[in-house]
VEXDREN-2710 file (C-alpha; in Angstrom, 1 decimal):
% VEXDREN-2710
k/r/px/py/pz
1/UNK/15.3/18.1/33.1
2/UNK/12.0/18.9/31.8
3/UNK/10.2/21.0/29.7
4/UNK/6.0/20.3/31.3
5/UNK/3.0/21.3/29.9
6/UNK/0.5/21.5/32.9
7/UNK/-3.3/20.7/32.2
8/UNK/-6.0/21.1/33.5
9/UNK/-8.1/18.4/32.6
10/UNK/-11.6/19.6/34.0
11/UNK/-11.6/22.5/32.7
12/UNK/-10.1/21.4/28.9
13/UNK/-13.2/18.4/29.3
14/UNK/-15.9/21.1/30.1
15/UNK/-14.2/23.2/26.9
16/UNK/-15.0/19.9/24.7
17/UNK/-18.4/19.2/26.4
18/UNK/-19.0/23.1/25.1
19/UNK/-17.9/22.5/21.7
20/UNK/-20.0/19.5/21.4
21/UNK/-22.7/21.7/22.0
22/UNK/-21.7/24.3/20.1
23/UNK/-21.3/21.7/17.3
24/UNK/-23.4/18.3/17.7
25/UNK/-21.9/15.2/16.4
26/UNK/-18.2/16.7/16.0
27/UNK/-15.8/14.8/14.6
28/UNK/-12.1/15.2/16.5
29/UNK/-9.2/15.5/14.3
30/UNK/-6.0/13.9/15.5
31/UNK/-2.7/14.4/13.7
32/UNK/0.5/15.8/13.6
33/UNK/1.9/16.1/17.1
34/UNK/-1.7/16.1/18.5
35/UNK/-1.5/19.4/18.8
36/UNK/1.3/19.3/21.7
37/UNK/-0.4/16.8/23.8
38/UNK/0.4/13.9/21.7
39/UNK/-2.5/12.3/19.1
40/UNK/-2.5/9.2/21.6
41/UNK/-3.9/11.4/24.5
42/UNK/-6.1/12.4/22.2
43/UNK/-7.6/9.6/21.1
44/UNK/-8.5/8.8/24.9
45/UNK/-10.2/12.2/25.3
46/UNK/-12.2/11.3/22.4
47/UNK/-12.6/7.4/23.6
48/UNK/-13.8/9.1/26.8
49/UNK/-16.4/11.5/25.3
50/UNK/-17.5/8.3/23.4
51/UNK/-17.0/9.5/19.5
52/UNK/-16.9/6.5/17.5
53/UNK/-15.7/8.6/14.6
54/UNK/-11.8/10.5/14.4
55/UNK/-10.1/12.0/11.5
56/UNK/-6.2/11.6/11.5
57/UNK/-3.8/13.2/8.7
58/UNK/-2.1/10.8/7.2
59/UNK/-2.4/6.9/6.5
60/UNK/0.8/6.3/9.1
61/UNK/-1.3/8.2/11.6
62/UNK/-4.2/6.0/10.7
63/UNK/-1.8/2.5/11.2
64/UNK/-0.3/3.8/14.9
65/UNK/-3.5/4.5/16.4
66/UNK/-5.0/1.8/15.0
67/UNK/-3.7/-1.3/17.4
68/UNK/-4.2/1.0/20.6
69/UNK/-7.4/2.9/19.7
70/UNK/-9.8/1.5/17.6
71/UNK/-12.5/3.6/16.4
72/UNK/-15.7/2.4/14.1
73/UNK/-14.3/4.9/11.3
74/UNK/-11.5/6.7/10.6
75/UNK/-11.0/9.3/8.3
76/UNK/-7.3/9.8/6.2
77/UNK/-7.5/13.6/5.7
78/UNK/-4.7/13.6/3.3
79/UNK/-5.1/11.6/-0.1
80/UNK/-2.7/8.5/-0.5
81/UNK/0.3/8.5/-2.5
82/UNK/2.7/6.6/-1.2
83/UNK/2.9/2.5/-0.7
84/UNK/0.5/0.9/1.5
85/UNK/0.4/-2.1/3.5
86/UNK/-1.2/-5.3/4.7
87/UNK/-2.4/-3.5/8.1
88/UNK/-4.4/-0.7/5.5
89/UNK/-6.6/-3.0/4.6
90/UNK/-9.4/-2.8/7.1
91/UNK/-12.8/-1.6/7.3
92/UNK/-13.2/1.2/9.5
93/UNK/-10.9/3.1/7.1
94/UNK/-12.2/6.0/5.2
95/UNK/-9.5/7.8/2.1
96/UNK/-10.2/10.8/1.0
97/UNK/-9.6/11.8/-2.6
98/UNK/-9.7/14.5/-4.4
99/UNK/-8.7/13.8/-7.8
100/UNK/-8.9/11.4/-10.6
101/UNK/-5.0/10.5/-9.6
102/UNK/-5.8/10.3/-5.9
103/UNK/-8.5/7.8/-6.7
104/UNK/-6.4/6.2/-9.3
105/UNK/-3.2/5.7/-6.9
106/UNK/-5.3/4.5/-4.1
107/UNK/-7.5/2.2/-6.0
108/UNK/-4.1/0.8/-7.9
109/UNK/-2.3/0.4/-4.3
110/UNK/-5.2/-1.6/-2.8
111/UNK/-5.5/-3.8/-5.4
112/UNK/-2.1/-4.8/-5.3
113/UNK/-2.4/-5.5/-2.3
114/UNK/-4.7/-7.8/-2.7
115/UNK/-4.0/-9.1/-5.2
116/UNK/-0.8/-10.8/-3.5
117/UNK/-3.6/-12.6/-0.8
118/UNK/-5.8/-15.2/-0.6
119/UNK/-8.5/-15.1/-2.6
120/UNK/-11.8/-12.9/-1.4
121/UNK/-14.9/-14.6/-1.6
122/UNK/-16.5/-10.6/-1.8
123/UNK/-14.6/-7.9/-3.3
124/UNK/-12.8/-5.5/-0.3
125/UNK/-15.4/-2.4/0.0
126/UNK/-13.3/0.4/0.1
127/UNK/-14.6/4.1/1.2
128/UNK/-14.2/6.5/-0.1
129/UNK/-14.6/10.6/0.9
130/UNK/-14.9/12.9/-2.2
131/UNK/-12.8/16.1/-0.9
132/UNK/-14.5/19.4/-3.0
133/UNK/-12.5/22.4/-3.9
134/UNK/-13.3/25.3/-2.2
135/UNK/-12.1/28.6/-2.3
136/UNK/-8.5/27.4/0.1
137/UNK/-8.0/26.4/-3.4
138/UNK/-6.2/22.7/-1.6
139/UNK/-6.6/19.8/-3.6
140/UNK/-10.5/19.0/-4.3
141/UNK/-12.4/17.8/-7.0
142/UNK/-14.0/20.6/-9.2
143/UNK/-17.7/21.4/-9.9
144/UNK/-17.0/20.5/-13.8
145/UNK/-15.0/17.5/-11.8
146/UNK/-18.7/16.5/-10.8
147/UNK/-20.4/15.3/-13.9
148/UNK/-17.6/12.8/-14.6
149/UNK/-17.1/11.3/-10.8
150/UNK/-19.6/8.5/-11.8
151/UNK/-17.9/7.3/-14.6
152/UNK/-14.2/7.9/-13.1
153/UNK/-15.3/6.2/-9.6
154/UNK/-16.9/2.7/-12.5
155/UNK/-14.1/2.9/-14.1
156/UNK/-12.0/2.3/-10.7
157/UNK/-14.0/-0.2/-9.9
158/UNK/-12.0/-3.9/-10.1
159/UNK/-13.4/-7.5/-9.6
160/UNK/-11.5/-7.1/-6.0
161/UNK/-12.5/-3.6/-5.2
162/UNK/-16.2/-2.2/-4.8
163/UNK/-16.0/1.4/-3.7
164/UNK/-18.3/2.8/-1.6
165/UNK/-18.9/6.7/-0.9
166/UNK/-19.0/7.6/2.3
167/UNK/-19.3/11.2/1.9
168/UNK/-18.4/14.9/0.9
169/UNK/-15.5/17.2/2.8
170/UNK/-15.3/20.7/1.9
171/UNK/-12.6/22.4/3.9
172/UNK/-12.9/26.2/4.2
173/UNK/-10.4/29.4/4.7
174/UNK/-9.9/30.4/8.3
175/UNK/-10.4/33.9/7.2
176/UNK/-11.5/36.5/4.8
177/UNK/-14.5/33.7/3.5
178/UNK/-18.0/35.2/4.3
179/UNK/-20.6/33.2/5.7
180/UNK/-22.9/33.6/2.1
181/UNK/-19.7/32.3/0.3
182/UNK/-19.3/29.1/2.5
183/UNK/-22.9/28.9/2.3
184/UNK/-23.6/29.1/-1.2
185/UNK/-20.3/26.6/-1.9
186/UNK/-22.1/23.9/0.4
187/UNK/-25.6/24.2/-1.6
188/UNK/-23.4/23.9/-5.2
189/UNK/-22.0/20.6/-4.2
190/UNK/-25.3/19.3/-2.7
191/UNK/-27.2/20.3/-5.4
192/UNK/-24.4/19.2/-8.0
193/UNK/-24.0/16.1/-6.5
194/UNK/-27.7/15.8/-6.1
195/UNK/-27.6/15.9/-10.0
196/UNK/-24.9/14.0/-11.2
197/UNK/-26.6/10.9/-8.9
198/UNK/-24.1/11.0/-6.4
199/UNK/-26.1/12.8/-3.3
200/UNK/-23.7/12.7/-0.5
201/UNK/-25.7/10.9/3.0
202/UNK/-22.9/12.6/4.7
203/UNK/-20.9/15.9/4.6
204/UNK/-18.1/17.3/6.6
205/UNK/-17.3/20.9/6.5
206/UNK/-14.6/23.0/8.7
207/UNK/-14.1/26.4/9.7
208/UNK/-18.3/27.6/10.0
209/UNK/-19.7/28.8/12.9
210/UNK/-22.0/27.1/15.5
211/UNK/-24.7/29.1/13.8
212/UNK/-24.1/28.7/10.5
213/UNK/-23.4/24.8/11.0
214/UNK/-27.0/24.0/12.9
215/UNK/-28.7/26.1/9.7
216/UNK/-26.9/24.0/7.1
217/UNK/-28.0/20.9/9.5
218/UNK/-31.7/22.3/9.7
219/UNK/-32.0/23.1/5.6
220/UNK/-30.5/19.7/4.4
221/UNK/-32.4/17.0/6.9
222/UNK/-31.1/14.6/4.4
223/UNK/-27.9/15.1/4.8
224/UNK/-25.6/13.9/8.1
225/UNK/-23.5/17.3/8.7
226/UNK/-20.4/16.7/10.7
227/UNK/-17.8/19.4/11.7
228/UNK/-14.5/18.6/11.5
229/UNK/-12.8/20.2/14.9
230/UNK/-8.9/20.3/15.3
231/UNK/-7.6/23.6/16.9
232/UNK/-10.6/24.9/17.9
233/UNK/-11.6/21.5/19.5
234/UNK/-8.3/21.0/21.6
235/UNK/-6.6/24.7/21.6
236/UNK/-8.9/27.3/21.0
237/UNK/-9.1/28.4/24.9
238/UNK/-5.6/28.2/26.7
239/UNK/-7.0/28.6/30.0
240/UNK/-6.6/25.5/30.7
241/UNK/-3.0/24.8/30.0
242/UNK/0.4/26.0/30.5
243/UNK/3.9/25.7/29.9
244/UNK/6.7/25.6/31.6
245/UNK/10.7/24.7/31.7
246/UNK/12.7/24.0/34.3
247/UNK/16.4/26.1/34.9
248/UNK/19.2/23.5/35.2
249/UNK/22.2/25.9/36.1
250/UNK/23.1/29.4/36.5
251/UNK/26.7/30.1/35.5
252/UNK/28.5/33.5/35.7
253/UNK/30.3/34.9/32.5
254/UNK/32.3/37.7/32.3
255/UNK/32.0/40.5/29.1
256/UNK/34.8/39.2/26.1
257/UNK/34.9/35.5/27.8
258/UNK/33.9/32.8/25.1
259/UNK/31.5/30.3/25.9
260/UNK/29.1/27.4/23.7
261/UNK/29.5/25.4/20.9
262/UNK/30.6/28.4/18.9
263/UNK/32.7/29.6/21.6
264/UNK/31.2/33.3/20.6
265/UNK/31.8/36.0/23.3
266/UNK/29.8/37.4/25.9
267/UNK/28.7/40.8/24.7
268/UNK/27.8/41.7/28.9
269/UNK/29.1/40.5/32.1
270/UNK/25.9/38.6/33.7
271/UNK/24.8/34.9/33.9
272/UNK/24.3/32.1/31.3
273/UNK/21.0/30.4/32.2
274/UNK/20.7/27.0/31.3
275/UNK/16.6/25.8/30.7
276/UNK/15.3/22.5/29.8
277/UNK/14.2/22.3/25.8
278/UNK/15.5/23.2/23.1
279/UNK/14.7/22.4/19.0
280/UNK/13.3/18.9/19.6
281/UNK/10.6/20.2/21.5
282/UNK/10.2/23.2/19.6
283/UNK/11.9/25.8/21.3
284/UNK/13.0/28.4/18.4
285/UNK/11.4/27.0/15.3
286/UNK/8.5/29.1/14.1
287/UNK/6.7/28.9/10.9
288/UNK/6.8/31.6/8.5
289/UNK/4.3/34.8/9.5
290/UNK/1.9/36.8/7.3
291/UNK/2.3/40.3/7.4
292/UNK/-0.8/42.2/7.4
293/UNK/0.0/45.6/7.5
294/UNK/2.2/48.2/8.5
295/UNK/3.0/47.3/12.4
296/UNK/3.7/43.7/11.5
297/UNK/6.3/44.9/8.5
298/UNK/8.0/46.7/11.3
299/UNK/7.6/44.3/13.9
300/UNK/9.5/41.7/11.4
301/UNK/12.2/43.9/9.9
302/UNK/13.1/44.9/13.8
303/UNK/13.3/40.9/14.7
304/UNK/15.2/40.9/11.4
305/UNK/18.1/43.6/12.4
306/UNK/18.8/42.1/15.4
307/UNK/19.0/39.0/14.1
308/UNK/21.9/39.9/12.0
309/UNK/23.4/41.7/15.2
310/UNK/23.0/37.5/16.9
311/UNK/20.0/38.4/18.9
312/UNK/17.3/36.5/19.2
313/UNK/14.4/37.1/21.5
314/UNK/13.1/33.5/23.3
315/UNK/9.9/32.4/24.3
316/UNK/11.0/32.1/28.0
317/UNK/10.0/34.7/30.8
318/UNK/11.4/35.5/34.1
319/UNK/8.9/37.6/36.4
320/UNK/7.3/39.0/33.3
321/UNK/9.8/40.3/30.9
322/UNK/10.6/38.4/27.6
323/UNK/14.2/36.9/27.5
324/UNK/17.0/36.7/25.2
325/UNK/19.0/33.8/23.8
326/UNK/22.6/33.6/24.6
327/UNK/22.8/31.7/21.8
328/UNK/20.9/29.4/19.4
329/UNK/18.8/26.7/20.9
330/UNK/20.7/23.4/21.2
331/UNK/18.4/19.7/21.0
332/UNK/17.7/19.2/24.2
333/UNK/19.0/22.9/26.0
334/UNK/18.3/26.7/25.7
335/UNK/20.4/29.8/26.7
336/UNK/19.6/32.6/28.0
337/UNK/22.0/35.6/29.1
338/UNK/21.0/37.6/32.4
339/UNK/22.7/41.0/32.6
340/UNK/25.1/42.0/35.8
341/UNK/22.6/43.5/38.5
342/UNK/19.2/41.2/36.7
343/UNK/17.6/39.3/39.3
344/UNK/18.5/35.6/38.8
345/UNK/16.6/32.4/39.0
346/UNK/17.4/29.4/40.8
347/UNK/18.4/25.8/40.0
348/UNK/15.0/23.8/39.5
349/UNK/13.1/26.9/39.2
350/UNK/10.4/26.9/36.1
351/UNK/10.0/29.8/33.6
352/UNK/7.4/30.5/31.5
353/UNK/7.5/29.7/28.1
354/UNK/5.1/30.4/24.9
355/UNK/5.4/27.6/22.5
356/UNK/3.3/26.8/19.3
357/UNK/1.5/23.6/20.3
358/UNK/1.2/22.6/16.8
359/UNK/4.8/21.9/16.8
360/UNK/6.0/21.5/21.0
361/UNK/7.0/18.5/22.3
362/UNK/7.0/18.2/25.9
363/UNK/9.4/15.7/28.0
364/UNK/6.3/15.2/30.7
365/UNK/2.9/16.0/31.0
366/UNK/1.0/17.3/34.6
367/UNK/-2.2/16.9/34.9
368/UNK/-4.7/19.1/37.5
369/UNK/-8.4/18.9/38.2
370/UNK/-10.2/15.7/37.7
371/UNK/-8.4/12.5/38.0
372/UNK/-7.4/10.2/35.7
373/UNK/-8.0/6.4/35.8
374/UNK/-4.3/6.0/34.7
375/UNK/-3.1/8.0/37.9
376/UNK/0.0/6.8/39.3
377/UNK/-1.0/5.8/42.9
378/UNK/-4.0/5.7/44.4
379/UNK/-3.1/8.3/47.1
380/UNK/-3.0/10.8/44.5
381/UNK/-6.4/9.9/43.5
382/UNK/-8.1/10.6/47.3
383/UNK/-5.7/13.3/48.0
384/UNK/-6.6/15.4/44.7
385/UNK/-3.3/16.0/44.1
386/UNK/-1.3/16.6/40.3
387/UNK/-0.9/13.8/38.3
388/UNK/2.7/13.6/36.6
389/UNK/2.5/11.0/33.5
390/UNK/5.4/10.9/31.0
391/UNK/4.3/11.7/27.5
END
């Protein structure tokens, strides 16, 4: 069984090698599930494009990437609240924070940690990456936050910590943020921060465009801009990627006969179709949707009715018509009902199916286009043909 996401790996390199242009000095984030191609294929993409420089979500993300792909510096997204260990004390590590408590918490969990060592001849230098609040309204320090950062980040200090800044992050709204607004937030920090003795060498923004970004660049020479590139970076063209399952059987069910683990009935005669995937790779879960207007509302209450009725529309296709679930997902397995008289496909056939990459998980990855120094033979290497490496 397998549920494959097929990649074309020229063309998803020449969409990075666009990007970089687009963006110069890009930083790649890597988190989550890396974006449904796993955050440890990820890393090699950015090995290979030679970034010394990643930003992960969390501090586990940080610690599992860590032994297999080291980077100069890697940025924690997410502020620290939670224990930490031995293996977090290393210098390539960046945390942001982006409150008095963040700072607080990670200062306090670093200390203890070493306090419970050997003795440092220097105190451990740990960075630090001031997060601003902009209008996403996410956690973020405050402009009124800004005159008191000095004394907040002395205060921190302890004999076995020195903190060092490494920078300012200002994450922006996808949407409905004009370019004056982002604009005019970037040139309140700097200038803030200017003010308060705290002028950031470095600052990492999100979610500008390639103009916008190489203006901010050109105003503030002084300042080392880096974009921040997740989505857009790994999944903003598809072109290069699809998704498929495989069928593993075909049964025929008669109208009234029960079948599954509910042992519901069959509202048609026609065929249970058995596909590989199911809710551990993603197959039916979908995050909650924003309605923005009228079609949408409708769209939602429709999906909603029939839902109540047990029918549920699947992301699988068969020659270009959407499919219906026989029944809820299972782990591993999805079912789909064919009517009497549908045409039918066969055992080891693969169907089409639209997943959120933010939250698939695929049993087996194939790649296409340029080869890949970890190919499995070296025949497929002169002979140009797919590469199939298990995720």
């Amino acid at each position: 069984m397998s549920l494959t996401l097929y990649l074309d790996r020229r063309d998803w390199f020449q969409h990075m090698e666009q990007m970089e242009k687009l963006y110069p000095g890009c930083v790649p984030v890597i988190k989550g599930n890396g974006y449904g191609f796993g955050n440890e294929v990820l890393a090699d993409a950015a090995r290979k494009f030679g970034k010394r420089e990643i930003a992960v979500g969390t501090v586990e993300e940080a610690r599992q990437l860590q032994a297999t792909h080291p980077f100069e510096q890697v940025i924690v997204l997410t502020p620290v609240m939670s224990e930490l260990r031995e293996a977090d004390l290393v210098s390539e590590r960046v945390y942001t924070v982006g409150s008095r408590d963040h700072l607080q918490f990670l200062v306090t969990a670093i200390d203890g940690l070493l306090s419970r060592g050997e003795r440092m001849e220097e105190p451990f230098r740990l960075k630090l990456l001031l997060k601003g609040q902009s209008p996403m309204k996410r956690y973020g320090f405050s402009l009124e936050d800004a005159g008191l950062l000095p004394e907040w980040i002395q205060k921190a200090e302890t004999d076995r910590i020195k903190l060092e800044i490494e920078g300012l992050s200002i994450h922006f709204p996808k949407e409905k943020t004009t370019s004056q607004v982002k604009e005019k937030c970037v040139e309140d920090w700097l200038e803030t921060m200017k003010r308060v003795g705290l002028p950031p060498r470095r600052m990492y923004v999100s979610h500008l465009s390639s103009e916008q970004y190489q203006e901010l660049a050109e105003k503030w020479p002084e300042v080392g801009f880096a974009m921040r590139l997740g989505t857009d970076l790994w999944l903003a063209d598809k072109s290069f990627i699809e998704t498929k399952s495989t069928v593993l059987d075909v049964q025929p069910i008669s109208k009234g006969e029960r079948f599954g683990y509910k042992q519901q009935r069959a509202r048609k005669n026609g065929h249970l179709v058995f596909l590989a995937g199911g809710t551990a790779n993603g197959v039916g879960l979908e995050a909650p949707t924003f309605s923005r207007g009228l079609k949408d509302w409708l769209k939602l209450t429709a999906f909603w009715v029939l839902g109540l009725f047990n029918r549920h529309l699947s992301p699988f296709t068969y020659r270009g018509k959407r499919l219906w679930f026989a029944e809820p997902p299972h782990m591993q397995t999805s079912v789909l009902l064919f009517p009497a008289g549908s045409p039918l496909p066969e055992v080891g056939e693969e169907l089409p199916v639209q997943l959120r990459m933010t939250t698939a998980s695929f049993d087996r990855r194939v790649e296409t286009g340029e080869a890949r120094e970890t190919m499995d033979t070296s025949e497929n290497e002169e002979k140009g043909n797919p590469v199939h490496l298990a995720l």
